[in-house]
N, CA and C of each residue as an Amber inpcrd file, in Angstrom:
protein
   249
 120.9950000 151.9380000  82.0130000 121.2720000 151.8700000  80.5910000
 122.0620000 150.6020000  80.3160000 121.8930000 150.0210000  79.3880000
 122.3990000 148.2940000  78.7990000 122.9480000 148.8530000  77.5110000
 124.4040000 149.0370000  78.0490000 125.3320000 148.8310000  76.3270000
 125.6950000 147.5390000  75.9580000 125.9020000 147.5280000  75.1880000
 126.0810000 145.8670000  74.4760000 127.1670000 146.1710000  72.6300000
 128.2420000 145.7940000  73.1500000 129.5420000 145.6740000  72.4680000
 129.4140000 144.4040000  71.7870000 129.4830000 143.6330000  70.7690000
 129.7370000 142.3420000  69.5380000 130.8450000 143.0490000  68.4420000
 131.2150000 141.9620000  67.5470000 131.8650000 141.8570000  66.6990000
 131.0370000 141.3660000  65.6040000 131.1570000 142.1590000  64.4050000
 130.4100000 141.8010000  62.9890000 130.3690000 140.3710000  62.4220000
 129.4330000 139.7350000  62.1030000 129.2840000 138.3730000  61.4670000
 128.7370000 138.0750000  60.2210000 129.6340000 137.2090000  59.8800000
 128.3560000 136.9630000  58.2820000 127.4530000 135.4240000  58.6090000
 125.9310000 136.2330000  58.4560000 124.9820000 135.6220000  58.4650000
 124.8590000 135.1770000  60.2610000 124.5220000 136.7670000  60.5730000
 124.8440000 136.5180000  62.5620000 123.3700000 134.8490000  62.8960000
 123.5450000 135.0000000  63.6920000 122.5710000 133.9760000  64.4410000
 121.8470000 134.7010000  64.8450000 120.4260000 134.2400000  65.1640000
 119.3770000 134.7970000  65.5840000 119.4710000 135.3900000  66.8090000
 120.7230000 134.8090000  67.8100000 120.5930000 135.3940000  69.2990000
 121.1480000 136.8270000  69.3300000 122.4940000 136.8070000  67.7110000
 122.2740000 138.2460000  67.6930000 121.7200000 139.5530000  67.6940000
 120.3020000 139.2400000  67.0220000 119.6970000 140.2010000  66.8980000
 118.3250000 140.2880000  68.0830000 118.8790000 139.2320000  69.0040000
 118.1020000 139.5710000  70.3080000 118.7900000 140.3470000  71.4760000
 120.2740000 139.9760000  71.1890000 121.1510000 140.9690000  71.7330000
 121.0190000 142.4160000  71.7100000 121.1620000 142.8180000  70.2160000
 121.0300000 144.1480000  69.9280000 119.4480000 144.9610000  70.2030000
 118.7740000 144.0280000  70.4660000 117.1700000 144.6810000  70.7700000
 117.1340000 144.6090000  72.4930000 118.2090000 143.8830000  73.2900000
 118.2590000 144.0440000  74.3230000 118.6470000 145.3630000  75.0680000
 119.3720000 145.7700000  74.1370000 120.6010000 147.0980000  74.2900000
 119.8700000 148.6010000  74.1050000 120.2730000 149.2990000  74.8590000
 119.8100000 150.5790000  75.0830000 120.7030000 151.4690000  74.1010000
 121.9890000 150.9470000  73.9520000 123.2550000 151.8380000  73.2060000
 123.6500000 149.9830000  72.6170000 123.9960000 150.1000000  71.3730000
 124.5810000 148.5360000  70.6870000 126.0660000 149.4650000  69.7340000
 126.8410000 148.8980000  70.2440000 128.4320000 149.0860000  69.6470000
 128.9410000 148.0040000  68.8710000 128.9550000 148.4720000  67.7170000
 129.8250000 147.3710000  66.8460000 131.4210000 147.1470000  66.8590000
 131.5890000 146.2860000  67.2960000 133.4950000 146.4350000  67.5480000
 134.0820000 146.2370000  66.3830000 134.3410000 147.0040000  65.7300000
 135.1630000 146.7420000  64.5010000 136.6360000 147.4850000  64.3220000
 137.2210000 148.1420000  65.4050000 138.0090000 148.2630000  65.6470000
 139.7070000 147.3790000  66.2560000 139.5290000 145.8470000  65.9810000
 140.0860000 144.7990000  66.4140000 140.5660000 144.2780000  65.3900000
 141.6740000 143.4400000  65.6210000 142.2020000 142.5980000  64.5900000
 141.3660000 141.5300000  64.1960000 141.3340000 141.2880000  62.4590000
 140.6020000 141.2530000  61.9190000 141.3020000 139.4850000  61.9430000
 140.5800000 138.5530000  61.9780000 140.9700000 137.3690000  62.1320000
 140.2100000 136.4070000  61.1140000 141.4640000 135.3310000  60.0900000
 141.0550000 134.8340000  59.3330000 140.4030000 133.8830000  59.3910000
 139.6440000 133.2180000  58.4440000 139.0330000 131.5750000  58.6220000
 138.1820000 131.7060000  59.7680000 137.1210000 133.2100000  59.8570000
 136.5030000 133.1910000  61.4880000 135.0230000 133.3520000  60.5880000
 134.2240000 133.3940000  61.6620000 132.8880000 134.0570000  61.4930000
 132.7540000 135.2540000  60.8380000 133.9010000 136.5140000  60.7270000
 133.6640000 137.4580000  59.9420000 133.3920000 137.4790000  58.4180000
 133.3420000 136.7630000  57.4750000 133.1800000 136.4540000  56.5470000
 132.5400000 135.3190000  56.1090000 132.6690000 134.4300000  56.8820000
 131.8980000 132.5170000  56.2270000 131.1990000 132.4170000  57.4100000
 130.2010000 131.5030000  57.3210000 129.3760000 130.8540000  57.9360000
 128.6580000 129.6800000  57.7200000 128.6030000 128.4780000  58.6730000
 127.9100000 127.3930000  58.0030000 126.2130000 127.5880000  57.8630000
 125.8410000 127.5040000  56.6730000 124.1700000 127.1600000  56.5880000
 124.2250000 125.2050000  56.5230000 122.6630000 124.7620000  56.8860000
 121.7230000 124.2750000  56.8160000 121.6800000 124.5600000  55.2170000
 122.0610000 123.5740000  54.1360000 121.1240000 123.3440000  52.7480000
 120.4360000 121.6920000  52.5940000 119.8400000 121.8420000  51.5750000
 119.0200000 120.7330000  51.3240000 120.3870000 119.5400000  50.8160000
 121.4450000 119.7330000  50.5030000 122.2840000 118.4840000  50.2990000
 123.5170000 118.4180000  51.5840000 123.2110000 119.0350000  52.8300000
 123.3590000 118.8530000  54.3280000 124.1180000 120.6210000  54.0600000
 124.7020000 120.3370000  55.7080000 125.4100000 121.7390000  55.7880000
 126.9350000 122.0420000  55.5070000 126.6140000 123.4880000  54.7950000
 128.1020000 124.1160000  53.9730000 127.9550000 124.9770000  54.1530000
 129.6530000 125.5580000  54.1870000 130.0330000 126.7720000  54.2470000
 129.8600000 127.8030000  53.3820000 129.8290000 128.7780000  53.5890000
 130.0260000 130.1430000  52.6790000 130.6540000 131.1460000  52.9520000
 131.2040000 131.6880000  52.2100000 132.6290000 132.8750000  52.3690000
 132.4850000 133.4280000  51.4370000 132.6040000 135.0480000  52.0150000
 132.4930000 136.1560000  51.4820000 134.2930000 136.2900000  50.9510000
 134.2810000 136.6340000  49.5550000 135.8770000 136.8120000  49.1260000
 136.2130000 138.5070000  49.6340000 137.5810000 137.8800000  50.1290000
 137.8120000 139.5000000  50.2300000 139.1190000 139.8770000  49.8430000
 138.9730000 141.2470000  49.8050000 140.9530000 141.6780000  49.0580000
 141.7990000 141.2520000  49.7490000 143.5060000 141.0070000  49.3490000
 144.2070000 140.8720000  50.0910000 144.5710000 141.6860000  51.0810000
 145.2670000 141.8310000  52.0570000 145.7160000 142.6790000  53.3440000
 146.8700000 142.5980000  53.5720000 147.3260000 143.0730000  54.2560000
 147.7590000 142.6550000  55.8570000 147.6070000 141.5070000  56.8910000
 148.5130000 140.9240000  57.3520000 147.4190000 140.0930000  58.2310000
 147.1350000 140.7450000  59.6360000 147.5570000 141.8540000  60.2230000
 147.1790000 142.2090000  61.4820000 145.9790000 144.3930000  61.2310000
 145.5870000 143.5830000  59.8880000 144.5900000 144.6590000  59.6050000
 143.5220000 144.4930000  60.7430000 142.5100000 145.7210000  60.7630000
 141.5450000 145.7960000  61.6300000 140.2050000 145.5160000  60.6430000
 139.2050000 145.1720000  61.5600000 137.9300000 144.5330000  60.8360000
 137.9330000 145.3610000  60.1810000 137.4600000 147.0630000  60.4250000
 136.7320000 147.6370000  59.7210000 137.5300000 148.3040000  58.5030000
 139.1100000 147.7150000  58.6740000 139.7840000 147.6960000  57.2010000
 139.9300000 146.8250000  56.3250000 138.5780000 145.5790000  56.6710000
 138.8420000 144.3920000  55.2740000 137.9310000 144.8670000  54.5090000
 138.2200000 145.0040000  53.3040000 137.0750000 145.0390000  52.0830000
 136.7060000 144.0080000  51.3120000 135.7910000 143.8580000  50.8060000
 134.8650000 142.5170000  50.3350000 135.6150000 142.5260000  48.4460000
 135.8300000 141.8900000  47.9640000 136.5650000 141.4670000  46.5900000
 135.5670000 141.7330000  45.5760000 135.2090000 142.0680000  44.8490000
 133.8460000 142.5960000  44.4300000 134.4290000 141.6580000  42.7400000
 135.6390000 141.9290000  42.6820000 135.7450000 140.9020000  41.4310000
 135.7100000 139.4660000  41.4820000 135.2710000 138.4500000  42.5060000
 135.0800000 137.8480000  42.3570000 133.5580000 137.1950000  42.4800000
 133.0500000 136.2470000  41.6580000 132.0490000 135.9240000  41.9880000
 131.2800000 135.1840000  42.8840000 131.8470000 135.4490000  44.6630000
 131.5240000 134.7740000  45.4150000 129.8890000 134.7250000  45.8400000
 128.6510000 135.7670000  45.7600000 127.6330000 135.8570000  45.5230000
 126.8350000 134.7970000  44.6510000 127.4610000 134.4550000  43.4250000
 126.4730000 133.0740000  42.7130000 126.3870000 132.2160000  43.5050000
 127.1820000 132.1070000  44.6700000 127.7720000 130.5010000  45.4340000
 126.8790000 130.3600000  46.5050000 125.8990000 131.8450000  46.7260000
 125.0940000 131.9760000  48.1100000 123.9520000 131.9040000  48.1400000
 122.7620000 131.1390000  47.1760000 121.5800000 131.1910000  46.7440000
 120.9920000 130.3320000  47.5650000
């Protein structure tokens, strides 16, 4: 049996989801400190006027909250910015 443990990403990479098709059991670690200015929220794309970032807004915290206690800011309009 192949378990396979990662941490949540915004806008994972493709090798992620070769990972998780590798895996017999796939565990999402979201039980960890939740770390700012990372891959959990922004990610660089590839656009047509070169490559930029994007970040998901999220509520304020804590800073030694756990992933699966950040929530996404829903009042702001960070979604128009991701087309």
């Amino acid at each position: 049996m192949r378990v396979g443990i990662i941490q949540s990403n915004y806008v994972p990479w493709r090798g992620y989801f070769d990972f998780i098709d590798d895996c017999d059991v796939f565990i999402l670690f979201d039980d960890v400190q939740y770390t700012d200015r990372d891959w959990r929220n922004r990610n660089r794309l590839k656009t047509p006027a070169g490559p930029a970032w994007i970040t998901v807004s999220l509520q304020s915290g804590a800073r030694d909250r756990l992933v699966q206690d950040v929530a996404i800011d829903c009042q702001t309009e960070w979604p128009a910015r991701h087309h």
